[in-house]
C-alpha positions as CSV (number, residue, x, y, z in Angstrom):
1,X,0.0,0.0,0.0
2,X,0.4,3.4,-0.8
3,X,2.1,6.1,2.2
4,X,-0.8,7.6,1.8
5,X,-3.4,4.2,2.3
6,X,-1.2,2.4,4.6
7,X,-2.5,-0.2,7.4
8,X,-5.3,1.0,9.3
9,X,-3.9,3.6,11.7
10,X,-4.1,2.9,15.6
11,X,-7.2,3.9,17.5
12,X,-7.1,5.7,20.8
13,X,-9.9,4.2,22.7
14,X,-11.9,3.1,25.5
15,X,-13.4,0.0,24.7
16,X,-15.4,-0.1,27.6
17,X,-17.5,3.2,26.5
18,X,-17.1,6.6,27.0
19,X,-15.8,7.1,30.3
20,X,-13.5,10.1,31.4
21,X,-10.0,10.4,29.8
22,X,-7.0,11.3,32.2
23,X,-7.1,15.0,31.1
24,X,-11.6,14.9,31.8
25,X,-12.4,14.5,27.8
26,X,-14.6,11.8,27.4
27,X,-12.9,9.0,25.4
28,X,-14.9,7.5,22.5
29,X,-15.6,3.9,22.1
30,X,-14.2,1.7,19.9
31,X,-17.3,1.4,18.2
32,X,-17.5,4.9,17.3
33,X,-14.1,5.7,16.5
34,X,-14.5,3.0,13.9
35,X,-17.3,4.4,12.6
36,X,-15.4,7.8,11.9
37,X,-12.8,5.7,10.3
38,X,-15.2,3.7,8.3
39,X,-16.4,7.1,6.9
40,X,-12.9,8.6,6.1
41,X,-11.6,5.4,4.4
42,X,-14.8,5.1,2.2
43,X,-14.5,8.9,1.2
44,X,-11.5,8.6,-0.9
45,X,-10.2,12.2,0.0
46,X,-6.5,13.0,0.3
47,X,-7.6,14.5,3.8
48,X,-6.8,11.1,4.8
49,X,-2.9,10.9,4.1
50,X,-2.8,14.6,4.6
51,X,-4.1,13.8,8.5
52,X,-2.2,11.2,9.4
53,X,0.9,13.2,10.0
54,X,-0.3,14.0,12.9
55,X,0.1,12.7,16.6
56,X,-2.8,10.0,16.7
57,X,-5.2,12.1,19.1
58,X,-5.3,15.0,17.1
59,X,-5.8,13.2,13.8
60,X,-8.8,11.2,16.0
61,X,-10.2,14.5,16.5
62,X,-9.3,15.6,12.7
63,X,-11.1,12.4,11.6
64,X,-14.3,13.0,13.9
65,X,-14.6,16.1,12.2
66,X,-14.2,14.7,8.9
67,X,-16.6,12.6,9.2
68,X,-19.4,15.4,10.0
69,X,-18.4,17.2,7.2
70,X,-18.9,13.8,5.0
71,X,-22.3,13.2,6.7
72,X,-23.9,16.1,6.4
73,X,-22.2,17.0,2.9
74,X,-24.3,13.6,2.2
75,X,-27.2,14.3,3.0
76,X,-26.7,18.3,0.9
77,X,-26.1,16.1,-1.8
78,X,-29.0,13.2,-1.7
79,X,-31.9,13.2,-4.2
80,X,-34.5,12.7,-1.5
81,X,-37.1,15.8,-1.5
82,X,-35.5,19.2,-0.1
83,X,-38.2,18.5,3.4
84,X,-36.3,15.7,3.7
85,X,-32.6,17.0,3.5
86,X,-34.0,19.9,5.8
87,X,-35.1,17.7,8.3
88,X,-31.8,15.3,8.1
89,X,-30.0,18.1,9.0
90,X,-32.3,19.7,11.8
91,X,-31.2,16.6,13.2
92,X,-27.6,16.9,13.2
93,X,-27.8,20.8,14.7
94,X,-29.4,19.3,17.7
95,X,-26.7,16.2,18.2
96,X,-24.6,19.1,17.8
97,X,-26.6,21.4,21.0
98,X,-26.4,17.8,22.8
99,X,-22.6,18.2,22.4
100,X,-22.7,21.2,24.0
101,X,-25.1,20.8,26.1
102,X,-23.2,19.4,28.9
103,X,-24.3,15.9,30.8
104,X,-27.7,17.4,31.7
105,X,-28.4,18.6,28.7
106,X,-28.4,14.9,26.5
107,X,-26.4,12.5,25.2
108,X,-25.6,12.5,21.5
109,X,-27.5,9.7,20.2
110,X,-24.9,9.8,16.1
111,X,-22.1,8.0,16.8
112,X,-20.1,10.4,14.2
113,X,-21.2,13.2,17.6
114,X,-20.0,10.7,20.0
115,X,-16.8,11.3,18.5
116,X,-16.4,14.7,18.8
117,X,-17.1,15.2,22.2
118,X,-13.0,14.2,23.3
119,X,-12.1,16.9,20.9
120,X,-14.3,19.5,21.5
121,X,-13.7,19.5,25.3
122,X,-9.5,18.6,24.6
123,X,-9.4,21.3,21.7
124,X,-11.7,24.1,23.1
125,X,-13.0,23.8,19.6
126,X,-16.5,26.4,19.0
127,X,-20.2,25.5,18.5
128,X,-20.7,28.2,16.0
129,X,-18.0,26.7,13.4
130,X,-20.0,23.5,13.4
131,X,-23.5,25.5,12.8
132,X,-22.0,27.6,10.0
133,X,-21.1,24.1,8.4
134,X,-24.6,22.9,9.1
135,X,-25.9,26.1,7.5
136,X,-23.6,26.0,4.3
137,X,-24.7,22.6,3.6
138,X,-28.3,24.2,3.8
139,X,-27.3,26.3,1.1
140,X,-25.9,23.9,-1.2
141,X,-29.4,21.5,-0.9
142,X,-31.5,24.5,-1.8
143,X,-31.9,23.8,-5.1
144,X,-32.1,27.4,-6.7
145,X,-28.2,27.8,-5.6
146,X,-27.7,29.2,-9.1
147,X,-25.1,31.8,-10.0
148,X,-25.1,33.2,-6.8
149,X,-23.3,37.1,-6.2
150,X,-19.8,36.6,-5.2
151,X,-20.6,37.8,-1.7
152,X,-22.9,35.3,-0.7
153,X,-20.0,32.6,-2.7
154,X,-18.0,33.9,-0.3
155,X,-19.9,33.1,2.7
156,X,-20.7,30.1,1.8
157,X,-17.3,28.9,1.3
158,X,-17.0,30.6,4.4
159,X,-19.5,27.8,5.8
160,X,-18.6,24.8,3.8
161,X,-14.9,25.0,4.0
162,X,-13.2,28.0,6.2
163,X,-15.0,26.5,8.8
164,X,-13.2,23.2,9.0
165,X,-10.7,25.3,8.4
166,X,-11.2,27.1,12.0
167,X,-11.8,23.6,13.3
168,X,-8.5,22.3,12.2
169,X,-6.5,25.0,13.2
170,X,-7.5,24.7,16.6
171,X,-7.0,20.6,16.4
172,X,-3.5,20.9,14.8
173,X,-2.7,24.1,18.1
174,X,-2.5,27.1,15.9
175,X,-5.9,28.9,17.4
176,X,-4.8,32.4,17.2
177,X,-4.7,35.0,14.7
178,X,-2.8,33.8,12.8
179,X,-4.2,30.3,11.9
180,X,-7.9,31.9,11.7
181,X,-6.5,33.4,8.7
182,X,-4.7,30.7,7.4
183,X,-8.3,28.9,7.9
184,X,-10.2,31.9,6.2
185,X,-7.7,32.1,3.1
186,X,-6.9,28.1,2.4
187,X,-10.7,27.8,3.0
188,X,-11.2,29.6,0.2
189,X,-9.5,28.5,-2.0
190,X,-10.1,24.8,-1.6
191,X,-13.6,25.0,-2.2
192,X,-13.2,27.7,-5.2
193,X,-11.1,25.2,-6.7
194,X,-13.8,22.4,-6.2
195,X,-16.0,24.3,-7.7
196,X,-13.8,25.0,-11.1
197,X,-12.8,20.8,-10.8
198,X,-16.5,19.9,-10.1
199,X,-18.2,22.5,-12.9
200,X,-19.9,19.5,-15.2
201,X,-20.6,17.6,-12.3
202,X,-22.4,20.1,-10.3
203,X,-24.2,21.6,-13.7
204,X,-25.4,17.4,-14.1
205,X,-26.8,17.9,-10.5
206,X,-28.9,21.0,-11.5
207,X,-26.1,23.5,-9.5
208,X,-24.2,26.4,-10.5
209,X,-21.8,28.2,-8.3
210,X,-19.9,30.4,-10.7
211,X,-21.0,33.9,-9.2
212,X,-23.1,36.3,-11.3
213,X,-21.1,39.3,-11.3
214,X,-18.0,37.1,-13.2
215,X,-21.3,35.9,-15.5
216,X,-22.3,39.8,-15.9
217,X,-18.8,40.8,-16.9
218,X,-18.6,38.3,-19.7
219,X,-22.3,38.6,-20.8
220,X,-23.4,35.3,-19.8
221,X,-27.1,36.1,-19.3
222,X,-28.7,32.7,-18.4
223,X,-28.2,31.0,-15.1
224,X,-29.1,27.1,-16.4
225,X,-26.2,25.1,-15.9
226,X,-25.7,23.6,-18.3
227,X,-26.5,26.4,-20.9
228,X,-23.4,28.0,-18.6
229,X,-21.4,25.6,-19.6
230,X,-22.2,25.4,-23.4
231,X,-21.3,29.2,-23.6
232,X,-18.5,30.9,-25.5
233,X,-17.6,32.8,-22.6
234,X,-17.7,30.6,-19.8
235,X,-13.5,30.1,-20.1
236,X,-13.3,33.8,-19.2
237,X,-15.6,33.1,-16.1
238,X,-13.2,30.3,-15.4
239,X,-10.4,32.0,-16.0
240,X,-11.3,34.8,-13.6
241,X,-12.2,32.4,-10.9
242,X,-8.9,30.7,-10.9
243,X,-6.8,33.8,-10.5
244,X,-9.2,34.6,-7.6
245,X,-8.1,31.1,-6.2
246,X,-4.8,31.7,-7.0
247,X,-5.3,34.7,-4.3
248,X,-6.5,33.1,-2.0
249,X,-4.0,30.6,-2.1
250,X,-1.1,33.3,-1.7
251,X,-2.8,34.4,1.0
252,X,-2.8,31.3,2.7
253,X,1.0,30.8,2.2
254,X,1.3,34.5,3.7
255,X,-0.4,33.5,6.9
256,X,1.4,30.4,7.0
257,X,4.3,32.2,7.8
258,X,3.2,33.6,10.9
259,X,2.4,30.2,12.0
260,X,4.1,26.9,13.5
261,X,5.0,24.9,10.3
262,X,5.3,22.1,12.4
263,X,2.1,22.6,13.6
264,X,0.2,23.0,10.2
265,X,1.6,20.3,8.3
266,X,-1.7,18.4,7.4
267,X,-2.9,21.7,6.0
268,X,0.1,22.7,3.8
269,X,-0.1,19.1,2.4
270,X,-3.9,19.7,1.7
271,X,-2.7,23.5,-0.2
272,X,0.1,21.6,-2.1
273,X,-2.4,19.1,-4.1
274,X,-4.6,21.2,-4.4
275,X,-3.0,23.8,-6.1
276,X,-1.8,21.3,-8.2
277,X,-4.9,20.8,-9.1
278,X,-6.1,24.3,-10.0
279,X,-2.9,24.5,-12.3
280,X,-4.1,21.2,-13.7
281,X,-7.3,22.5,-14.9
282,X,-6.3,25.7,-15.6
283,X,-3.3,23.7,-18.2
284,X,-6.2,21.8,-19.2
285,X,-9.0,24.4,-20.2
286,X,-12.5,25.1,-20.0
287,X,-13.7,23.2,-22.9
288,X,-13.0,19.5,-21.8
289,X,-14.8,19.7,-18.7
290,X,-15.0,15.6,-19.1
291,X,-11.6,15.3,-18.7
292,X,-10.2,15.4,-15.3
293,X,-7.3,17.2,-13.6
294,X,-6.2,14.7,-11.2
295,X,-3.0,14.9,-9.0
296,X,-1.7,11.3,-9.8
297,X,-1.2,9.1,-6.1
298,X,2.5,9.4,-6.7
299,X,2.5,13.0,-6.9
300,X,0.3,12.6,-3.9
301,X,3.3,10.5,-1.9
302,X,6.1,12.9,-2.6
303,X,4.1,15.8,-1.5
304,X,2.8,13.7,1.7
305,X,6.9,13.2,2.5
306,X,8.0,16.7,1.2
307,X,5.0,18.5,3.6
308,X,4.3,16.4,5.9
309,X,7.2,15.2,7.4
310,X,10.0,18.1,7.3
């Protein structure tokens, strides 16, 4: 196997239940550390090789959170009638009050939650970033996301990926200053270079998240995907996403510097390949949106052992 899907990594837990750690977090079972696991594995994301640089308890924690993201990005993304997404994820914001509701105020019943209570108590890490994640998904399951202004892009990238990113910052012990921007800027540009890799993919699911003043200034007047896409000027769009990207991942590598390295490993592994990816597709174009800009798994490897472990 690959460095990046080696053996199944060592699980910190009590198999007895959740009873108190030595530092007063309450240590996850067995049972639902291996369901967190189960969900990382299946998603096929480079988070996974890019997480397990770190000490095992903080990538527990970076898994638990993972695995949220997965979940809930699941249910966003399910066919099932909008009522139904809605009420799937009214469900998760109250596992998430039961997290931090204390032991009077109910036990997360998800074992995906279960999981998280460890490192939110360990890793001080905030309610509010885990409701802005819950509310970005909201967004993407409303299906008139179409063209959106660049503002509300912004906050929901904002929602959907700067606020892992202020999760993980915290997990990997870079809370301040510092590492919020780091989260805001990689954030960013991460999920604005999703959207540019996922264009045909999205448009297929009735979804368009190129925002309307880039469609304005290149007289794109229609907001049906797929019409979008068939347009002569959608590689200008494109074009004028990626440099915004591009930005955002400068500015990422400018807060960097004012951080730990040592500490932020996992997330300049996660900037390298995926600015790799951006370059790919920019190299590639905007007119073969079937063909795919993948960073290959070997590329993957060296940047896992360049960034992640010097």
């Amino acid at each position: 196997m690959s460095a990046l899907h080696g053996t199944r990594p060592q699980i910190d837990a009590d198999p007895r239940g959740h009873g108190p750690n030595a530092d007063g977090a309450v240590a996850p079972s067995a049972a639902d550390l291996a369901h967190v696991l189960a969900v990382v594995r299946g998603a096929g994301s480079s988070f996974y090789g890019a997480m397990r640089t770190l000490p095992r308890d903080r990538r527990d924690a970076m898994f638990a959170i993972y695995a949220f993201c997965r979940e809930i990005d699941d249910i966003a993304d399910d066919p099932m009638p909008h009522a139904e997404r809605a009420a799937a994820l009214a469900e998760w914001r109250r596992e998430i009050d039961h997290l931090y509701a204390g032991a009077s105020g109910g036990r997360p019943q998800k074992p995906t939650a279960r999981a998280l209570l460890r490192p939110v108590a360990r890793y001080a890490l905030r309610k509010a970033d885990f409701v802005a994640l819950i509310d970005g998904m909201e967004m993407d399951s409303d299906d008139a996301f179409h063209g959106p202004s660049l503002d509300m892009l912004t906050l929901y990238c904002e929602r959907v990926a700067g606020a892992v990113g202020m999760l993980s910052v915290r997990v990997f012990g870079e809370p301040g200053a510092a590492g919020e921007r780091l989260a805001w800027a990689l954030g960013q540009a991460l999920q604005l270079t999703n959207i540019l890799r996922d264009l045909l993919e999205d448009a297929e699911r009735g979804r368009l998240y190129l925002p309307a003043e880039l469609l304005g200034k290149h007289g794109i007047a229609t907001r049906e995907p797929a019409a979008v896409l068939a347009h002569p000027a959608l590689p200008a769009v494109c074009d004028d996403l990626a440099a915004l990207a591009r930005q955002r991942f400068a500015e990422a590598v400018a807060a960097m510097r004012d951080c730990d390295r040592r500490k932020i490993r996992p997330a300049i592994v996660m900037m390298q390949v995926y600015r790799q990816v951006l370059e790919k597709l920019i190299r590639r174009g905007w007119r073969r949106l079937d063909h795919p800009a993948k960073v290959s798994k070997a590329a993957k490897i060296w940047i896992a052992l360049r960034y992640g472990l010097f």
